[in-house]
Backbone as numpy.savetxt, mean C-alpha at the origin, in Angstrom:
# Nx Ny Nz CAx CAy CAz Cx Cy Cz
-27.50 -29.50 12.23 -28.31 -28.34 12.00 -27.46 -27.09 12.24
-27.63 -26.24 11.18 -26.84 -24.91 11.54 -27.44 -24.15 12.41
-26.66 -23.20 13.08 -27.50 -22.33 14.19 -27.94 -21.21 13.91
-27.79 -21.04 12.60 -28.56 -19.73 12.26 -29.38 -20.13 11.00
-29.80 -21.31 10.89 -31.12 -22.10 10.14 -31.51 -23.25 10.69
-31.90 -23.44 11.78 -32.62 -24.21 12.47 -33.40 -24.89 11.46
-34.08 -24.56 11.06 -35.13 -25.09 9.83 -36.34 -25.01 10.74
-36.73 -24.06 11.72 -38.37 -23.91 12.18 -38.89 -22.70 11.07
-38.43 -22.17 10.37 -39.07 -21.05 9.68 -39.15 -19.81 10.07
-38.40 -20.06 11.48 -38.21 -18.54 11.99 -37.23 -17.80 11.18
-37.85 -16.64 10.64 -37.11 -15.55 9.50 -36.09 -14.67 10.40
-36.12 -14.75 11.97 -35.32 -13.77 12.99 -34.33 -14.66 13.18
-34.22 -15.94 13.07 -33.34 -16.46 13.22 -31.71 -16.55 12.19
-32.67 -16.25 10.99 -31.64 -16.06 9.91 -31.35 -14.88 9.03
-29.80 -14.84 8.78 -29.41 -13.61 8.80 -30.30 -12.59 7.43
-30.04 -12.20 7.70 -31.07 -11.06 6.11 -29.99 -11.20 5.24
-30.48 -11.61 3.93 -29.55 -11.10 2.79 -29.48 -9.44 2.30
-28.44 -9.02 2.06 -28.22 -7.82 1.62 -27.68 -7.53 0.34
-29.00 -7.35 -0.32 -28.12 -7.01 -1.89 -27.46 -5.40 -1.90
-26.37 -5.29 -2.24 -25.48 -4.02 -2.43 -25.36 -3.95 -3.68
-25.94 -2.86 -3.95 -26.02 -2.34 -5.65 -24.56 -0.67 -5.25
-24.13 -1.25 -6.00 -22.84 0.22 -6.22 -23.08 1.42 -6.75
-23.21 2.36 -6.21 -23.26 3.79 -6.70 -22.34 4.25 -7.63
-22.82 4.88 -8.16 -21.96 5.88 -9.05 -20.53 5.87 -8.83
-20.82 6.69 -7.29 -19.83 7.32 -6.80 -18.45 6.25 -6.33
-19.24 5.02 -5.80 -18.89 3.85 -5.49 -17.50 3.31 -6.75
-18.33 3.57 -8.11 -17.55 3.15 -8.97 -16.34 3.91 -9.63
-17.32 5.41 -9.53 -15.92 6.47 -9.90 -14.58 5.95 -8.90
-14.99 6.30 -7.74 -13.69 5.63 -6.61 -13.21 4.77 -7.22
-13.33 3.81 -7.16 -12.95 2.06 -7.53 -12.04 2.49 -8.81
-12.86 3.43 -9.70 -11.58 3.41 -11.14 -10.51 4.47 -10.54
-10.98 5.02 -9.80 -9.90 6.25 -9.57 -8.63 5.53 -8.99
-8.76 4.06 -7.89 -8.02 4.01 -7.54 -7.50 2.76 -8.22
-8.17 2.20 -8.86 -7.32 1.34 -10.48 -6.80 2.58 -11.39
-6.92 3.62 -11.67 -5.57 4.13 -12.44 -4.77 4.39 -11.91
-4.25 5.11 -10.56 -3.83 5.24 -9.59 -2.61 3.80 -9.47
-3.68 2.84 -9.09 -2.69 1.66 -9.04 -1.68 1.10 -10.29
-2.30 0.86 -11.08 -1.81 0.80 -12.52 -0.54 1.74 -12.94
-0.45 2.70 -12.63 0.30 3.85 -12.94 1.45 3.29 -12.00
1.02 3.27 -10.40 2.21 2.77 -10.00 2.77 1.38 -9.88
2.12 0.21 -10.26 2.52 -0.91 -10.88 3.38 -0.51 -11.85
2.82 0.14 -12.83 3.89 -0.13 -13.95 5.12 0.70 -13.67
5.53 1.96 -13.34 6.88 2.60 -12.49 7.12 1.74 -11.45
6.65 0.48 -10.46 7.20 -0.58 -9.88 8.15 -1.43 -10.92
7.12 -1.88 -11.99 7.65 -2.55 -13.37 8.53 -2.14 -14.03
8.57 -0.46 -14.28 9.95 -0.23 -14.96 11.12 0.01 -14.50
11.08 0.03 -13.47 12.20 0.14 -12.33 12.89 -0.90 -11.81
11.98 -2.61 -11.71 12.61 -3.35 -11.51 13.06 -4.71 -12.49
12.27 -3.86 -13.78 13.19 -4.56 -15.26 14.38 -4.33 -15.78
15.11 -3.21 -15.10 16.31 -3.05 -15.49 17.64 -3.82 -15.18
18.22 -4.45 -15.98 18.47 -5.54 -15.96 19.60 -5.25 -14.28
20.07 -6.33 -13.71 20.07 -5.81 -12.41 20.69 -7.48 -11.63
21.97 -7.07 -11.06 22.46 -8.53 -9.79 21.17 -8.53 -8.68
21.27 -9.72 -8.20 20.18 -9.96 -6.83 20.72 -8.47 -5.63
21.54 -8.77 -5.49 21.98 -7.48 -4.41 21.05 -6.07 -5.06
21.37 -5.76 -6.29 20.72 -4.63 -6.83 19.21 -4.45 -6.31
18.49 -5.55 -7.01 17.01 -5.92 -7.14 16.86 -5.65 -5.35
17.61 -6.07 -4.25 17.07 -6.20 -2.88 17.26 -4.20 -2.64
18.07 -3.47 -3.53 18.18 -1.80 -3.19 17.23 -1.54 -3.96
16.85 -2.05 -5.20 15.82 -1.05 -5.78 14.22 -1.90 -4.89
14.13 -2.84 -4.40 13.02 -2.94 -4.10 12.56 -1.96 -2.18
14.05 -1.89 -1.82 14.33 -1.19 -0.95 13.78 0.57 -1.11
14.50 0.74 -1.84 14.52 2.05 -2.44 12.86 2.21 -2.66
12.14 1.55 -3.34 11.05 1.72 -4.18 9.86 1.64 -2.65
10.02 0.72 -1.94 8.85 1.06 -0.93 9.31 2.33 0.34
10.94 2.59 0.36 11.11 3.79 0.94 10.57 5.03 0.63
10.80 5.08 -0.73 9.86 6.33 -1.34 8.75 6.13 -1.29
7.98 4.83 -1.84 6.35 4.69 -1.18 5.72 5.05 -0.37
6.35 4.94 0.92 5.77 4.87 2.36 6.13 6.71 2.86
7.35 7.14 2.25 7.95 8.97 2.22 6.06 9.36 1.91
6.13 9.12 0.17 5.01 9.76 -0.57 3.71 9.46 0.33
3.36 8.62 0.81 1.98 8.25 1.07 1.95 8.77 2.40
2.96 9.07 3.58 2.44 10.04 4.57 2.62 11.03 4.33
3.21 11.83 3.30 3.15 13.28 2.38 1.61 13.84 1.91
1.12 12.47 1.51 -0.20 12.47 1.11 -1.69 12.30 2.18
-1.11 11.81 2.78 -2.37 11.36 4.21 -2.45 12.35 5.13
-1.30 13.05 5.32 -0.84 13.69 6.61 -1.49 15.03 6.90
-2.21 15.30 5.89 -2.95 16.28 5.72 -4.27 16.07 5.10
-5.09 16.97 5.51 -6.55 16.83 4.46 -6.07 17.17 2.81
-6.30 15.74 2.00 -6.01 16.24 1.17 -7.77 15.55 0.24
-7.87 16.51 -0.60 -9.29 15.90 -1.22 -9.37 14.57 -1.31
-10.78 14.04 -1.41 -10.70 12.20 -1.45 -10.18 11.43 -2.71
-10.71 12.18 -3.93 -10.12 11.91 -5.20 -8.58 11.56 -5.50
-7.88 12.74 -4.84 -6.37 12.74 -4.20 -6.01 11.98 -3.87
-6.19 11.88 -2.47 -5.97 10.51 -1.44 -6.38 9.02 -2.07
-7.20 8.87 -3.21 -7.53 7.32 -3.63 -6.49 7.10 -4.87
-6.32 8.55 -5.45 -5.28 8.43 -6.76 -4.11 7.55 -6.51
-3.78 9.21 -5.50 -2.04 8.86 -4.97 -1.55 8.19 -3.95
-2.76 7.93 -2.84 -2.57 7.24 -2.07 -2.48 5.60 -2.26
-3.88 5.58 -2.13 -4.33 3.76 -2.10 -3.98 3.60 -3.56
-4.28 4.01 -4.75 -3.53 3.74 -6.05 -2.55 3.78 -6.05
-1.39 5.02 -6.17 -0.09 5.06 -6.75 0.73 4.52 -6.08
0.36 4.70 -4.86 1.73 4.19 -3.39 1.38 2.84 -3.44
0.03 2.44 -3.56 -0.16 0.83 -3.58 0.02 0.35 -4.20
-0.02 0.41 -5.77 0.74 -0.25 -6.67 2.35 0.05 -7.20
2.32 1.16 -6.36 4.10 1.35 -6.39 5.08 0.38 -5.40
4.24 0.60 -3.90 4.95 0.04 -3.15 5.25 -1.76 -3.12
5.60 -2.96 -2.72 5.45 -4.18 -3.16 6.16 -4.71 -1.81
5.91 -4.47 -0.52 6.43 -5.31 0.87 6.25 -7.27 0.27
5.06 -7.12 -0.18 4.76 -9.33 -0.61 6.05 -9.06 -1.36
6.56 -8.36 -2.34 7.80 -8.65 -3.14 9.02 -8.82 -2.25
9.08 -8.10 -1.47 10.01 -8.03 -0.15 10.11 -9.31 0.33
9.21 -9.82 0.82 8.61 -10.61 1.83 9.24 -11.81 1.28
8.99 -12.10 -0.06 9.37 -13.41 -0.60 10.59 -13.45 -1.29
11.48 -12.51 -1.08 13.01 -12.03 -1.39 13.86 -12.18 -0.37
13.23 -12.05 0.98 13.61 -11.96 2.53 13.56 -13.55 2.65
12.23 -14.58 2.29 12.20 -15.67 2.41 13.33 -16.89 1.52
13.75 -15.96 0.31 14.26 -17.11 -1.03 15.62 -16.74 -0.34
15.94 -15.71 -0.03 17.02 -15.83 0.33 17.53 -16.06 1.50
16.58 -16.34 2.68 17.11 -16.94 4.00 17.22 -18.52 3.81
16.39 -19.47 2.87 16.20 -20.37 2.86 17.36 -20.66 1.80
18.52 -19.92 0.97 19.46 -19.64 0.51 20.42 -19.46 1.18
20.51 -19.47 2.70 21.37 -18.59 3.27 22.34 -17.40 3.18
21.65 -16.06 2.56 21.93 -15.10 1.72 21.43 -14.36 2.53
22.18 -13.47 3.71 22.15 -13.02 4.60 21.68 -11.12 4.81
21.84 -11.06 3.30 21.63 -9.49 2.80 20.14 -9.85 2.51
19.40 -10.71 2.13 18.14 -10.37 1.87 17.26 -10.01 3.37
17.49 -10.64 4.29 17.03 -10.51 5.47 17.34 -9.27 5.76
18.76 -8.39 6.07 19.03 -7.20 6.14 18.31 -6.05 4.83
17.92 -6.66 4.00 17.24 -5.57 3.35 15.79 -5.82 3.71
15.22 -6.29 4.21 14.06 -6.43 4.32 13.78 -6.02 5.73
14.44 -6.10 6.76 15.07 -5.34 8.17 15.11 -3.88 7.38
15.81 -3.66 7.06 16.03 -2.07 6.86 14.79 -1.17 6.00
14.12 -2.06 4.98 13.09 -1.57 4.93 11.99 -1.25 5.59
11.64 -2.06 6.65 10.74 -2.08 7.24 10.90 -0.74 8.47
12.27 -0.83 8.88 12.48 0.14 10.20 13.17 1.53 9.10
13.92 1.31 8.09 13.94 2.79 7.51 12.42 3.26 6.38
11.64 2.63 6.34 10.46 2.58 5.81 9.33 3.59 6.49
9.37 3.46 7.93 8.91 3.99 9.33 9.72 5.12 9.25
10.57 5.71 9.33 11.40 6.78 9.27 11.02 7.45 8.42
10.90 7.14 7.13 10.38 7.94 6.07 9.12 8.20 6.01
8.34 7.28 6.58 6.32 7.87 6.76 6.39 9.25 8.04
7.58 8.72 8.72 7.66 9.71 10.03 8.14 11.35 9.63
9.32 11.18 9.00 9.32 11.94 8.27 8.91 12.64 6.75
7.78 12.37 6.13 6.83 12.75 5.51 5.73 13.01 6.06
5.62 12.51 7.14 4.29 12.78 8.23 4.78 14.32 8.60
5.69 14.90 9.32 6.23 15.49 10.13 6.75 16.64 8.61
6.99 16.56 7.85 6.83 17.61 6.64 6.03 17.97 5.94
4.96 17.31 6.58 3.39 17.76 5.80 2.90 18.60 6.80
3.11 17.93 8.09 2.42 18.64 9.37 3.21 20.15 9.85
4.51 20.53 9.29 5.51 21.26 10.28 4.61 22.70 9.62
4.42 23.76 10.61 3.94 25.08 10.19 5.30 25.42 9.01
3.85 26.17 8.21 4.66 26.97 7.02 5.47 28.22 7.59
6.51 28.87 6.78 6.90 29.80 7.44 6.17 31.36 7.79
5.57 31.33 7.46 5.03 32.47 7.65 3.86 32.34 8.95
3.83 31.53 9.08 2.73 30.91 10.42 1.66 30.35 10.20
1.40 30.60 9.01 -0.06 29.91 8.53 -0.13 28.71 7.71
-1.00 27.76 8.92 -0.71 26.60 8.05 -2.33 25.97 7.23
């Protein structure tokens, strides 16, 4: 017997179904941040079709979530409208950026014993952090004039 259907007919016992019908607004979001993504999928895509040695492919995938992670605390780090933030944020940086691509480049090539994939995937991760830090910290620094 499950414990949240006993089968006595007690209706408190079991959970309420919740139908969620999507708003409008719900859906505008959702496409905003499928073009968003799409846009940066495919500049992920054209960037890493160029024809390219494994060493290359481990700098441009390097390269490509360094600038990701730059852009997206450029973008967060401040109030920036929500439309904004779902475009360029959770869209463009998310389908730009690709760490699972990393991840399983770091893996083919340790299990390769190919000692640069691990070091690029090390360096992404800790120069990756550097660059949100510093895009954080250039969104946040007062303008010159004092007013920020």
């Amino acid at each position: 017997m499950h414990p949240n259907n006993p089968g006595t007919g007690n209706r408190a016992t079991t959970p309420a179904a919740r139908e969620v019908t999507p708003t409008p607004q719900l859906l505008l979001n959702a496409g905003i941040v499928f073009a968003g993504g799409t846009a940066g999928a495919l500049l992920r895509a054209l960037l890493t079709a160029l024809p390219q040695s494994s060493t290359a492919d481990l700098l441009t995938l390097f390269a490509i979530n360094t600038l990701g992670a730059f852009a997206l605390a450029l973008i967060t780090a401040r109030t920036v409208p929500t439309r904004w933030q779902l475009a360029l944020g959770t869209g463009l940086c998310g389908g730009f950026t690709t760490y699972s691509t990393m991840a399983v480049s770091a893996a083919t090539g340790l299990s390769a014993q190919n000692g640069a994939a691990l070091l690029a995937a090390l360096a992404t991760v800790i120069i990756g952090l550097g660059a949100s830090a510093l895009g954080w910290r250039l969104r946040t620094a007062p303008t010159r004039g004092g007013n920020q």
